[in-house]
Backbone and ligand atoms as CSV (ligand in chain L), in Angstrom:
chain,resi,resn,atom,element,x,y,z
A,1,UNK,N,N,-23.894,-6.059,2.228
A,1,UNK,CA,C,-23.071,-5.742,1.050
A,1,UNK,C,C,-21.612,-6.090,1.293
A,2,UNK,N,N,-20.741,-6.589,0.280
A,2,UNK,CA,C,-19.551,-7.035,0.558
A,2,UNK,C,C,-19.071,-5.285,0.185
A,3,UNK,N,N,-17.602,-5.637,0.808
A,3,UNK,CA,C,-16.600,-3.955,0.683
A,3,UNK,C,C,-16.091,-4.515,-0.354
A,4,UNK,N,N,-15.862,-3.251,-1.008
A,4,UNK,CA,C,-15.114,-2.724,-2.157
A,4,UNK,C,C,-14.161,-1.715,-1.943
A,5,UNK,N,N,-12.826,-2.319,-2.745
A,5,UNK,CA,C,-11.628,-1.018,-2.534
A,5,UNK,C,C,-12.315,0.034,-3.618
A,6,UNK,N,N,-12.055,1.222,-2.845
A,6,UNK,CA,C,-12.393,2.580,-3.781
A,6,UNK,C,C,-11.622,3.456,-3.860
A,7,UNK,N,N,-11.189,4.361,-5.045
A,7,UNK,CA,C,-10.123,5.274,-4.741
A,7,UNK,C,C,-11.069,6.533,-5.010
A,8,UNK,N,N,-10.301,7.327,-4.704
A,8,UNK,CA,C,-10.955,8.487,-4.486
A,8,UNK,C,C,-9.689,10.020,-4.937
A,9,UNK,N,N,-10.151,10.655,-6.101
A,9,UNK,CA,C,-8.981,11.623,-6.065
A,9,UNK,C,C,-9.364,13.030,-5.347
A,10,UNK,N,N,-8.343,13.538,-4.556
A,10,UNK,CA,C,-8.705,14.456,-4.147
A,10,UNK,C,C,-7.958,15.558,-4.679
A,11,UNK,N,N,-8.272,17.088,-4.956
A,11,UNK,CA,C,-8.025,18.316,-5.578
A,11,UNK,C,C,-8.213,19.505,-4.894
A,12,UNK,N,N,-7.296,20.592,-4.398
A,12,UNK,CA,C,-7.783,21.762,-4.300
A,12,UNK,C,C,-6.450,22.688,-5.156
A,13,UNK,N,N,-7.201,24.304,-5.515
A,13,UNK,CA,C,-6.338,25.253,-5.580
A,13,UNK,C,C,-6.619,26.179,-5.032
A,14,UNK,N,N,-7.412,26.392,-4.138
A,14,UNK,CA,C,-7.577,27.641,-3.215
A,14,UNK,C,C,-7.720,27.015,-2.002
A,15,UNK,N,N,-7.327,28.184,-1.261
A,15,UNK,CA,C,-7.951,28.172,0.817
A,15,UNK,C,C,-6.644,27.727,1.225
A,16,UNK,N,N,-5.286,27.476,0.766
A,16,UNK,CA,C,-4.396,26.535,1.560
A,16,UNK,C,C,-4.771,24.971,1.147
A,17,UNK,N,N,-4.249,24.753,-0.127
A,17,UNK,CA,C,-4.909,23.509,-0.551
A,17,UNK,C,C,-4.119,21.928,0.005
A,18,UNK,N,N,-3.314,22.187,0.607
A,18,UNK,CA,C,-2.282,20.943,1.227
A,18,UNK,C,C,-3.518,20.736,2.608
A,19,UNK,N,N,-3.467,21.690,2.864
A,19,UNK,CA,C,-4.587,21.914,4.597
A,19,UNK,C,C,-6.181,20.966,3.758
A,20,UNK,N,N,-6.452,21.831,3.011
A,20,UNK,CA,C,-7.719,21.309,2.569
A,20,UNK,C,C,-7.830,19.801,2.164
A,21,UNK,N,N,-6.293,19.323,1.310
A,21,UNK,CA,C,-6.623,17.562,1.166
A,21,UNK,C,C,-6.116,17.021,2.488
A,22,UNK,N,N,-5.639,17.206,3.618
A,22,UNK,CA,C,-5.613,16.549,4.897
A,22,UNK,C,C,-6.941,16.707,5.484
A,23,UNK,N,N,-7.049,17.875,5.934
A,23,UNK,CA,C,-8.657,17.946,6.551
A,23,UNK,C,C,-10.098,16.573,5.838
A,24,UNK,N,N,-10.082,16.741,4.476
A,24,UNK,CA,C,-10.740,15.725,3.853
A,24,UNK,C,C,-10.473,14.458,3.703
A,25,UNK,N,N,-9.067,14.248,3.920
A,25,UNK,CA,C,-8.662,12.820,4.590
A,25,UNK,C,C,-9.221,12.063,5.826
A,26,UNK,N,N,-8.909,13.446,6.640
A,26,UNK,CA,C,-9.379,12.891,8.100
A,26,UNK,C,C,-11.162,12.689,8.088
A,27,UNK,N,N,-11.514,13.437,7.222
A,27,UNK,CA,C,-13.511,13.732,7.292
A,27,UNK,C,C,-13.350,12.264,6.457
A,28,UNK,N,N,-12.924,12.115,5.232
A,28,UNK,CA,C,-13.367,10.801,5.116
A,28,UNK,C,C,-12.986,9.287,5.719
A,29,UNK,N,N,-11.804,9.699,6.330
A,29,UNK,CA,C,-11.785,8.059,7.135
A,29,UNK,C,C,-12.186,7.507,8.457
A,30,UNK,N,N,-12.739,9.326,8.394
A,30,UNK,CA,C,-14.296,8.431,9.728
A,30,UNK,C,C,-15.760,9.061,9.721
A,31,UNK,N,N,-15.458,8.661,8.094
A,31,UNK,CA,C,-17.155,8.163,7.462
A,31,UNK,C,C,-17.718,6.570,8.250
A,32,UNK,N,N,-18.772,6.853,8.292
A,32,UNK,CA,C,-19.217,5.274,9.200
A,32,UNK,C,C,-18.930,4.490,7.722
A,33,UNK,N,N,-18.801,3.166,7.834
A,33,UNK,CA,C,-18.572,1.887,7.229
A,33,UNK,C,C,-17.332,2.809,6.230
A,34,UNK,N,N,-16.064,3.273,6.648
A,34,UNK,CA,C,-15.038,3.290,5.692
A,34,UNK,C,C,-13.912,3.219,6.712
A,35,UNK,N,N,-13.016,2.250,5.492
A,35,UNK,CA,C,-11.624,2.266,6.714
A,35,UNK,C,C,-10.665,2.763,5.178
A,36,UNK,N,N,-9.964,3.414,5.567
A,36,UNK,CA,C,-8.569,3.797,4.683
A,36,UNK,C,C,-7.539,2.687,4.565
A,37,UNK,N,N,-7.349,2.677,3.490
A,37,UNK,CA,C,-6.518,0.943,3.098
A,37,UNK,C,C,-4.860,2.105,2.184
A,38,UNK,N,N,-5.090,3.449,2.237
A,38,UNK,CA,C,-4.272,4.296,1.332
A,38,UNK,C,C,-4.100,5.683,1.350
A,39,UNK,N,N,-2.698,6.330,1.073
A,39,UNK,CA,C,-3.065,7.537,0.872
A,39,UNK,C,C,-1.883,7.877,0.409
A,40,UNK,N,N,-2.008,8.661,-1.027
A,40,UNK,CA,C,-0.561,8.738,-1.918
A,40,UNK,C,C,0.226,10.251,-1.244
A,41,UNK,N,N,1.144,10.583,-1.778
A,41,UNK,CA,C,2.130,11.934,-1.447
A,41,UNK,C,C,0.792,12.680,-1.879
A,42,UNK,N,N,1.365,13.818,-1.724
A,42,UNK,CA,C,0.431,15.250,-2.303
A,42,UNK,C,C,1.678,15.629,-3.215
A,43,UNK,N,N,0.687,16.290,-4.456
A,43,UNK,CA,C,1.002,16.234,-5.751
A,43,UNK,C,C,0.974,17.854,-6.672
A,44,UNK,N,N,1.989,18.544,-7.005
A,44,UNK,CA,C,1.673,19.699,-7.125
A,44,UNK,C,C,1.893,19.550,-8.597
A,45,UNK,N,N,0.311,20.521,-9.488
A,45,UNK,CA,C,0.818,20.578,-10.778
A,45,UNK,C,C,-0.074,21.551,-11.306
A,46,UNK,N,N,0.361,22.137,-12.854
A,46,UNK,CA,C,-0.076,23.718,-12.828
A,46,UNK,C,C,-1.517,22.716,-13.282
A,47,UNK,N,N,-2.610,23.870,-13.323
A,47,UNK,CA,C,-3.711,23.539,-14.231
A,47,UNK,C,C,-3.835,23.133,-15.294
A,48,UNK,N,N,-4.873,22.120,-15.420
A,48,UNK,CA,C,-5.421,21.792,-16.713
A,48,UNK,C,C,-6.741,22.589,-17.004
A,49,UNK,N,N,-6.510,22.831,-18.139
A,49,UNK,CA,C,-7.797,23.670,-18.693
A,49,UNK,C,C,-7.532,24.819,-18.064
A,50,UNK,N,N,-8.076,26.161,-17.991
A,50,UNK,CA,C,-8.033,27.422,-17.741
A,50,UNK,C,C,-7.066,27.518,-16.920
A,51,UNK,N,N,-5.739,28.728,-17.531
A,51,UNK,CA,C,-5.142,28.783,-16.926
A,51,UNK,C,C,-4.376,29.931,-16.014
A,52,UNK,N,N,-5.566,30.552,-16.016
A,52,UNK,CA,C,-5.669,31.883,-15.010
A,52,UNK,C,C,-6.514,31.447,-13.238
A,53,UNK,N,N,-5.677,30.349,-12.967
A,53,UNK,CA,C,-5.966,29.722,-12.080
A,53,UNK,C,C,-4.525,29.543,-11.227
A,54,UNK,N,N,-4.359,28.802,-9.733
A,54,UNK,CA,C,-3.535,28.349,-8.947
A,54,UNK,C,C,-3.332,27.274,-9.136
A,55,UNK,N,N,-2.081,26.907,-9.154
A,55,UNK,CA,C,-1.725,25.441,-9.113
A,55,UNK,C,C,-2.409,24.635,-8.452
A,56,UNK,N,N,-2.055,23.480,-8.442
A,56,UNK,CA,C,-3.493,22.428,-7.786
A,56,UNK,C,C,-2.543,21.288,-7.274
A,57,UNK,N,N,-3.211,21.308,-5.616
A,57,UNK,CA,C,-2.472,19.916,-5.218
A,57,UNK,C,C,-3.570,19.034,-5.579
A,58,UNK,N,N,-3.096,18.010,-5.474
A,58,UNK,CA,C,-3.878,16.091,-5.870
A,58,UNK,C,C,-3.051,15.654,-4.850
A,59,UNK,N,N,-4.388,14.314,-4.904
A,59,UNK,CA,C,-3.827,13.267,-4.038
A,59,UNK,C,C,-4.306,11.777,-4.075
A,60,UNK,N,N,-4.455,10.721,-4.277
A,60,UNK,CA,C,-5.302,9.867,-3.748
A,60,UNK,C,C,-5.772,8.906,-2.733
A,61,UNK,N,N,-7.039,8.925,-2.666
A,61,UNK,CA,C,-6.887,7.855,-1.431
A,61,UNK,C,C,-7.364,6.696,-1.433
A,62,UNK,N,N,-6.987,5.627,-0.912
A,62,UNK,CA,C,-8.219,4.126,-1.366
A,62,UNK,C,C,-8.416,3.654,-0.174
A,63,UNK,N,N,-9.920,3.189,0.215
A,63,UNK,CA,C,-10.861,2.939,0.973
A,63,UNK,C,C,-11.532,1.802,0.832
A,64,UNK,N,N,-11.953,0.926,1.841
A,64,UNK,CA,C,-12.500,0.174,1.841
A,64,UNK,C,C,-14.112,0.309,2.577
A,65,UNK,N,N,-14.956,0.206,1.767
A,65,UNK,CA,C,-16.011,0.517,2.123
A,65,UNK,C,C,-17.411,-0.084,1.610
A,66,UNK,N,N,-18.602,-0.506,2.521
A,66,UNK,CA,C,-19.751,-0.961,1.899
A,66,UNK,C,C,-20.520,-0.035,1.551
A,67,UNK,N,N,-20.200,1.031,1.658
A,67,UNK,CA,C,-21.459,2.225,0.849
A,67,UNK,C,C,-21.631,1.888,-0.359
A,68,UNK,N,N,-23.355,1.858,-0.494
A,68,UNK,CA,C,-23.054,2.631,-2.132
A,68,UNK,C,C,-22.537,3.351,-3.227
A,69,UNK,N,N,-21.822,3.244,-3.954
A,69,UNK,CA,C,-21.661,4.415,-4.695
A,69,UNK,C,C,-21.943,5.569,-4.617
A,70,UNK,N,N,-23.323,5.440,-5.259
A,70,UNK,CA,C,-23.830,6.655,-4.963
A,70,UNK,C,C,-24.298,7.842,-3.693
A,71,UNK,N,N,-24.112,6.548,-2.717
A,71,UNK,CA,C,-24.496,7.059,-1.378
A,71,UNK,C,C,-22.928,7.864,-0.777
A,72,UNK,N,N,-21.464,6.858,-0.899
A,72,UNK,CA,C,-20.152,7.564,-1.347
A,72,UNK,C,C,-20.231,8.784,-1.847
A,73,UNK,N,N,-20.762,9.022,-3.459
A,73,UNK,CA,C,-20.805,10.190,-3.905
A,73,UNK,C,C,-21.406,11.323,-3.115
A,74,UNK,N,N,-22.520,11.160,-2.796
A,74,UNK,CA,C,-23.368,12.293,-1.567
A,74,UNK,C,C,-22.765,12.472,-0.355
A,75,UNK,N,N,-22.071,11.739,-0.045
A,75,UNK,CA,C,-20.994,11.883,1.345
A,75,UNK,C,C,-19.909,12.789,0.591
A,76,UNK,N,N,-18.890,12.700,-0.184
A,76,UNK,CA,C,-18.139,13.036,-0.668
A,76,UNK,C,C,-18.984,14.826,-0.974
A,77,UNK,N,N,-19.929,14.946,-1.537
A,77,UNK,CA,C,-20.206,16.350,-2.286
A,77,UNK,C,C,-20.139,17.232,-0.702
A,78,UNK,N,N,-20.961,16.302,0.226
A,78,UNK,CA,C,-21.154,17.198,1.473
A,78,UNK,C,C,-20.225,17.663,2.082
A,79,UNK,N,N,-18.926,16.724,1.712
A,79,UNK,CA,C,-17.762,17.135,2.369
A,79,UNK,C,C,-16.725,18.507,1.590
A,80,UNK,N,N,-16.822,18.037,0.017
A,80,UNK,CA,C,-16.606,19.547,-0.441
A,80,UNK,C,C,-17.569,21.145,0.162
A,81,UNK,N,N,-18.819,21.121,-0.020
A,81,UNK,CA,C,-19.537,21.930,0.169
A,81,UNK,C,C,-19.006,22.239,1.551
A,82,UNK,N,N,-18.838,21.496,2.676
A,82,UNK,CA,C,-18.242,21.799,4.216
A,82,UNK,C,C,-16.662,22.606,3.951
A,83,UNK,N,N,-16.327,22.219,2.472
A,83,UNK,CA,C,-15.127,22.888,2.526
A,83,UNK,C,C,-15.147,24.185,1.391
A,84,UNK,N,N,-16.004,24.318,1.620
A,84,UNK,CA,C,-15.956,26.029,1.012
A,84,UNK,C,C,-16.417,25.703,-0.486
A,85,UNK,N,N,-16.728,24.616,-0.908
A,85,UNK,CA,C,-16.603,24.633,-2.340
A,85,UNK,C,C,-18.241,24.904,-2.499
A,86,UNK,N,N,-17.962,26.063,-3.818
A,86,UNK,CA,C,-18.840,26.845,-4.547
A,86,UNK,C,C,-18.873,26.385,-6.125
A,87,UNK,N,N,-20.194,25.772,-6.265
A,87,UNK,CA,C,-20.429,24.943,-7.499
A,87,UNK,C,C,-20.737,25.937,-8.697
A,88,UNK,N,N,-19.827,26.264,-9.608
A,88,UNK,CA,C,-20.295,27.656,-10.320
A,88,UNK,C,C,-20.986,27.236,-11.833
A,89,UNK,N,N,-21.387,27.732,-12.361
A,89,UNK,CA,C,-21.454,27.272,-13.983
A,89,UNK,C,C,-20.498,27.180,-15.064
A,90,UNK,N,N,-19.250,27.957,-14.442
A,90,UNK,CA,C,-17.651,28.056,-15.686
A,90,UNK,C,C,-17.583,26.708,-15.184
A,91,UNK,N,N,-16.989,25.923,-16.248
A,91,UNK,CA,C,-16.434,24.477,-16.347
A,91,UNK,C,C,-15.098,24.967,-16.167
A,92,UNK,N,N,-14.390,23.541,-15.194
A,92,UNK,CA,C,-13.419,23.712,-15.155
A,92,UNK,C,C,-12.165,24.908,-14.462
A,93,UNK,N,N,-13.460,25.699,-13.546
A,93,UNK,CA,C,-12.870,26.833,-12.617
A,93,UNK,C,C,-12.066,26.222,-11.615
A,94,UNK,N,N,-11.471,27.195,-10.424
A,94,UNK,CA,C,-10.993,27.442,-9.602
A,94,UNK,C,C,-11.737,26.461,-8.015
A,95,UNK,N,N,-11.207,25.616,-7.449
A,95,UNK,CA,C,-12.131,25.097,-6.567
A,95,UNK,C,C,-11.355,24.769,-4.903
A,96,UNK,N,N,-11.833,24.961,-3.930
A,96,UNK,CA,C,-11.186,25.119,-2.664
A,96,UNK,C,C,-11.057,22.969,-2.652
A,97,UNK,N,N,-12.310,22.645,-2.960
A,97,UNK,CA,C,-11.858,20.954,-2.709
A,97,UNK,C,C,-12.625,20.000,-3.653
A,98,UNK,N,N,-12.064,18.856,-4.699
A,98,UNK,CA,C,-12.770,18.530,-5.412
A,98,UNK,C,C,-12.564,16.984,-4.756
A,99,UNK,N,N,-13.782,16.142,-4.700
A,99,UNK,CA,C,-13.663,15.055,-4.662
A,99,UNK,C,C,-14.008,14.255,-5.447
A,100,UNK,N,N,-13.206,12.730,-6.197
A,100,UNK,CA,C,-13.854,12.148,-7.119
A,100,UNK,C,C,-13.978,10.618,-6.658
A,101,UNK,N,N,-14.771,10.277,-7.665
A,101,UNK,CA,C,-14.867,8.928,-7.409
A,101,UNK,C,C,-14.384,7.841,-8.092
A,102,UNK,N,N,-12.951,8.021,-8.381
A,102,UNK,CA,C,-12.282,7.214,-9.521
A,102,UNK,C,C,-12.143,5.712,-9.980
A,103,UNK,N,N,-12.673,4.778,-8.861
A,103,UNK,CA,C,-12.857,3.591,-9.180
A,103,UNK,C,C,-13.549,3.391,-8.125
A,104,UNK,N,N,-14.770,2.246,-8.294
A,104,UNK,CA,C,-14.967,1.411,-7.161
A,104,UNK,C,C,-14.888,0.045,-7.727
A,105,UNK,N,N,-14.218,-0.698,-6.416
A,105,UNK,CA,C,-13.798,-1.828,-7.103
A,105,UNK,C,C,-13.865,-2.323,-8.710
A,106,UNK,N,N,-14.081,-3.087,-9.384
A,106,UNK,CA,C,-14.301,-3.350,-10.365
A,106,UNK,C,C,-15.486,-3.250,-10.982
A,107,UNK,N,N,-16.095,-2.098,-10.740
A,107,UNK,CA,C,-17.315,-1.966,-11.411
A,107,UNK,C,C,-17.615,-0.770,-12.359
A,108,UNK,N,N,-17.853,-1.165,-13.370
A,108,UNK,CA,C,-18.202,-0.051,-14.434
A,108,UNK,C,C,-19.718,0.274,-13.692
A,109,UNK,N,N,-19.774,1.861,-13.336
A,109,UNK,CA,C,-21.098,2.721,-13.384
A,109,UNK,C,C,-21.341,3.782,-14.574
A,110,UNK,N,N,-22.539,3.626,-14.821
A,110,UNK,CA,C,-22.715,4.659,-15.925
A,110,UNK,C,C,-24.107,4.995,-15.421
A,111,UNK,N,N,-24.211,6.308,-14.580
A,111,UNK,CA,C,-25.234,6.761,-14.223
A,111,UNK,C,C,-24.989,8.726,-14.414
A,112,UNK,N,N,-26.317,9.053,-14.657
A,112,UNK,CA,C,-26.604,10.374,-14.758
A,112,UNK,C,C,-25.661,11.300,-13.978
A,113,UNK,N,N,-25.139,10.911,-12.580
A,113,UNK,CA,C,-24.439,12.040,-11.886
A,113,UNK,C,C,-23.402,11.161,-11.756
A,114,UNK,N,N,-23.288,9.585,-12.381
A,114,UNK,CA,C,-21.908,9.275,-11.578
A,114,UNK,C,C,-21.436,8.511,-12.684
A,115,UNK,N,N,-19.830,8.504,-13.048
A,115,UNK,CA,C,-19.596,7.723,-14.534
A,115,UNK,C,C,-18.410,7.018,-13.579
A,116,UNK,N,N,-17.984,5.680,-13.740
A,116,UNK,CA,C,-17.215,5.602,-13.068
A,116,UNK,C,C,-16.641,4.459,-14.050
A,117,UNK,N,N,-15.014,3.451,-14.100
A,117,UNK,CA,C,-14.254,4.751,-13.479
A,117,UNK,C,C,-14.401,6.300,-14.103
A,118,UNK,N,N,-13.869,7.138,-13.477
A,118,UNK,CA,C,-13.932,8.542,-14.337
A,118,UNK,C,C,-13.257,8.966,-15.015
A,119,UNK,N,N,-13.838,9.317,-16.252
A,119,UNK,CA,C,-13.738,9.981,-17.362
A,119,UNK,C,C,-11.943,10.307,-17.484
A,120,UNK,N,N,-11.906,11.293,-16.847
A,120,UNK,CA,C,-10.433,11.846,-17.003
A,120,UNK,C,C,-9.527,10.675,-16.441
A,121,UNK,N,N,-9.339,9.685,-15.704
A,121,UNK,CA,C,-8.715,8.879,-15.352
A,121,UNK,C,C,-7.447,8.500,-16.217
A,122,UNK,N,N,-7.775,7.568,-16.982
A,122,UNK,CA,C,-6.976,7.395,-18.297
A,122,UNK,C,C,-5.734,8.348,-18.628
A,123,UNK,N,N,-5.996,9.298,-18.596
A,123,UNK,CA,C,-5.422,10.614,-19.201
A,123,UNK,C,C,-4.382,11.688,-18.032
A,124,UNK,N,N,-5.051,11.308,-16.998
A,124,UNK,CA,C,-4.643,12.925,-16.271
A,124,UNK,C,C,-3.217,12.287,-15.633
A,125,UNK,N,N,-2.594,13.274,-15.420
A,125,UNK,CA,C,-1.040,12.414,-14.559
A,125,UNK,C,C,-1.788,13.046,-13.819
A,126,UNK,N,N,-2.588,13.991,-13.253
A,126,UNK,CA,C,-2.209,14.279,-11.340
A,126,UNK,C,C,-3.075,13.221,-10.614
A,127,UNK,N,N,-4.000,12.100,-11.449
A,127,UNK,CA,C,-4.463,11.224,-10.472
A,127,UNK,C,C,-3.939,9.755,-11.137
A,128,UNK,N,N,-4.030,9.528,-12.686
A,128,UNK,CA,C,-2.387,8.454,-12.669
A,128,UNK,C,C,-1.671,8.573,-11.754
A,129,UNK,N,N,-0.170,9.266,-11.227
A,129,UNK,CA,C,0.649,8.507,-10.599
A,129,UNK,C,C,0.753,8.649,-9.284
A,130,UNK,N,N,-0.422,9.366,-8.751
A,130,UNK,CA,C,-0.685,9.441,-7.573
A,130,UNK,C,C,-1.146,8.039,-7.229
A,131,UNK,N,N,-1.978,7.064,-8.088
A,131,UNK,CA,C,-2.766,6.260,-8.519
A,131,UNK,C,C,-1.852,4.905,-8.418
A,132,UNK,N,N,-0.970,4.953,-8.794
A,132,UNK,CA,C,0.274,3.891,-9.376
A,132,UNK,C,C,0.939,4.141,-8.533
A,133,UNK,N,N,1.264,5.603,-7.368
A,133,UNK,CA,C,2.105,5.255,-6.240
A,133,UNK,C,C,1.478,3.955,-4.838
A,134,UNK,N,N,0.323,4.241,-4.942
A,134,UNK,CA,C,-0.179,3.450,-4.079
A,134,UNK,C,C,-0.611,1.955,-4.596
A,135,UNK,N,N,-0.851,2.123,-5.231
A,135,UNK,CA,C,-1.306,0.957,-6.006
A,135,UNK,C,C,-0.843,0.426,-7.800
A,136,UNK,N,N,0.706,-0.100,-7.495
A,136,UNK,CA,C,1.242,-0.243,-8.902
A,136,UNK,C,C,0.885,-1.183,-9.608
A,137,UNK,N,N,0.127,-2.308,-9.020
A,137,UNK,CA,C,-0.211,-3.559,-9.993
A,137,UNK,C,C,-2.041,-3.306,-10.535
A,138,UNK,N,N,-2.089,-1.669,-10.224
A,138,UNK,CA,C,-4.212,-1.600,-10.580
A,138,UNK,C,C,-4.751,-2.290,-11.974
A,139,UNK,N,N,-5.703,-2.804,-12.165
A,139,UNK,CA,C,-6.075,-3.100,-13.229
A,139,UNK,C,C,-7.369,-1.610,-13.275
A,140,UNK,N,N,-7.816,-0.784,-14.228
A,140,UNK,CA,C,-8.615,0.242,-14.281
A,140,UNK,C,C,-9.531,-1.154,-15.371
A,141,UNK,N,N,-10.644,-1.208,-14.887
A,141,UNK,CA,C,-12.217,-2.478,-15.289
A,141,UNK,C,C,-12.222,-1.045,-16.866
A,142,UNK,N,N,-12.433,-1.868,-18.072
A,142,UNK,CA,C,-12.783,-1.475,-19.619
A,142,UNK,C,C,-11.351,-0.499,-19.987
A,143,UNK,N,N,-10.242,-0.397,-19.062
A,143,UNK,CA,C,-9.415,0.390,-19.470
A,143,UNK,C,C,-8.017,-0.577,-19.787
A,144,UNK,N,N,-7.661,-1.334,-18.522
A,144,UNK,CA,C,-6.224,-2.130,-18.679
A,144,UNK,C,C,-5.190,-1.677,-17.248
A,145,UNK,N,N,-4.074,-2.174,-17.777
A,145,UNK,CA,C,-3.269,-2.015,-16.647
A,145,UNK,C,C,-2.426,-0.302,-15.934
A,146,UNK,N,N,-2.660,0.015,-15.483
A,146,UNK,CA,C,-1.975,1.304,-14.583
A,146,UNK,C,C,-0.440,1.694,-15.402
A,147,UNK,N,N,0.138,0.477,-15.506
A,147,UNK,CA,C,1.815,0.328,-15.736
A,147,UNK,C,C,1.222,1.166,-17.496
A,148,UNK,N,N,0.549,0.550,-17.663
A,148,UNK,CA,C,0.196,0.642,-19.643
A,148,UNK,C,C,0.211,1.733,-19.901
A,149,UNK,N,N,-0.609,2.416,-19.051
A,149,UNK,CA,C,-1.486,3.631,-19.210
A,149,UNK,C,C,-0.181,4.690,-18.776
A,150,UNK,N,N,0.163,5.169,-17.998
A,150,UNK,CA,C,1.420,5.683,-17.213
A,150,UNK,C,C,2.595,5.940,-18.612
A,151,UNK,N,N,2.646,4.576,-19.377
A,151,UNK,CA,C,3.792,4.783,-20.587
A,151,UNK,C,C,3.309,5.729,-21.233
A,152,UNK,N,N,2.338,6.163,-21.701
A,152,UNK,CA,C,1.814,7.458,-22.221
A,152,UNK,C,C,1.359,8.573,-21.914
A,153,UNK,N,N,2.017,8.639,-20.121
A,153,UNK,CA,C,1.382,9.715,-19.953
A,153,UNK,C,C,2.462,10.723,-19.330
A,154,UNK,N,N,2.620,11.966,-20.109
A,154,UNK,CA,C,3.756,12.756,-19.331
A,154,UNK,C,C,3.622,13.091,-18.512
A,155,UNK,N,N,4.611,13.638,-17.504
A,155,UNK,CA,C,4.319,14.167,-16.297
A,155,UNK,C,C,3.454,15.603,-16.435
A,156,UNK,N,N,3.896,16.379,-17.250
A,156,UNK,CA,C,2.608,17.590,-17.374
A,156,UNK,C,C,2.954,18.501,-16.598
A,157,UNK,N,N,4.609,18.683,-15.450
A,157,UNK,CA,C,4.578,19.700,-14.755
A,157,UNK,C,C,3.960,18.827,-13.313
A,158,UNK,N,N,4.011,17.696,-13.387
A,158,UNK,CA,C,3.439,17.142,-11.894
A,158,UNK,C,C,4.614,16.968,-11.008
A,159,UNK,N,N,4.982,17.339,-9.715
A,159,UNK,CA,C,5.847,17.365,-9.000
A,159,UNK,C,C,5.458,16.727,-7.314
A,160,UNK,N,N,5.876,15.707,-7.332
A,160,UNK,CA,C,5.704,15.206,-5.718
A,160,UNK,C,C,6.242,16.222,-4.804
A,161,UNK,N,N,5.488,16.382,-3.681
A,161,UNK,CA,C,5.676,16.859,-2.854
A,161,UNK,C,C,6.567,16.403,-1.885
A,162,UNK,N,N,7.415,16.742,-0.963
A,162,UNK,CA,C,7.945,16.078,0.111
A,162,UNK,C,C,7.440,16.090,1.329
A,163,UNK,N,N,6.194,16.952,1.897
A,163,UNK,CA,C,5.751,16.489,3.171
A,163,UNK,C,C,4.148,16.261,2.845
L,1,LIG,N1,N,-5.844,20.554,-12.946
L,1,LIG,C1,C,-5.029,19.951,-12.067
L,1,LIG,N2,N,-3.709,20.030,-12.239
L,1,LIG,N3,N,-5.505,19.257,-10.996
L,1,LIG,C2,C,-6.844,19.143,-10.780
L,1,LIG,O1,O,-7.276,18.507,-9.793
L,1,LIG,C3,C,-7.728,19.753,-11.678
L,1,LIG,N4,N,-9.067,19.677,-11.524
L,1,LIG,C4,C,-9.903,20.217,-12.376
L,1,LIG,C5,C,-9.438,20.936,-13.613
L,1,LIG,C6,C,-10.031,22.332,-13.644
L,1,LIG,C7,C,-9.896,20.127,-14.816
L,1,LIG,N5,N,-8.006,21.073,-13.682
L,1,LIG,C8,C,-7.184,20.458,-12.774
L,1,LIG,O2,O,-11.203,20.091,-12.186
């Protein structure tokens, strides 16, 4: 299989969530067949959707890797679950580590557990300009350019971090 750049957003608001997106940095860039080609600031911003919750750091990272997708995705869940994360039925709760799968290379997926790119992409600033720090010239495959997308999107309360 040829490699594909992949980004990957990462999320926590509980456990010490700065600790929790380093720790998952380091677990994923020595996944066998992945090398880290990226990794944006950490990103503090209040919640979206329910907001009797903790603020939430973000981050992203981009990878170069021959996994599958989907085989990515099952690496990725195992690594939340290793990090405390408890899969509940409230949408949109409280979570110690979320991992996504926000692009792989240029490929539109549309499968049962995996939509890619993802859904919220387009829309969210905490993985926009985390997104556009590392990578300002992205093209997002059925969406357009990073720069495009970014003109419409407010910051929302998103605040770079300094360490
Ligand atoms: N809100 C922010 N700011 N950051 C997230 O990563 C995040 N993740 C989520 C929901 C609950 C949608 N809200 C979020 O899953």
């Amino acid at each position: 299989m040829t490699k594909e750049i992949v980004y990957i957003g990462l999320g926590s608001n509980l456990a010490t969530p700065a600790a929790q997106i380093h720790t998952a940095r380091q677990v994923i860039s020595k996944l066998d067949s992945v090398l880290e080609q990226g990794f944006s600031s950490l990103y503090c911003s209040p919640p979206m959707g329910p907001q009797d919750q903790p603020d939430y750091v973000n981050a992203v990272m981009a990878i170069a890797t021959d996994l599958p997708a989907i085989d990515l995705l099952r690496c990725l869940q195992q690594i939340e679950m290793d990090h405390g994360r408890v899969r509940k039925d409230e949408r949109w709760s409280a979570r110690a580590l979320d991992l996504d799968i926000l692009l792989y290379g240029q490929h539109i997926i549309d499968q049962a557990d995996l939509i890619v790119p993802h859904y919220g992409l387009a829309k969210r600033a905490f993985v926009l300009y985390p997104l556009h720090e590392i990578t300002p010239m992205l093209n997002i495959p059925g969406v357009g350019d990073i720069t495009k997308l970014l003109e419409s999107c407010p910051l929302d309360g998103l605040v770079r971090m300094t360490s």
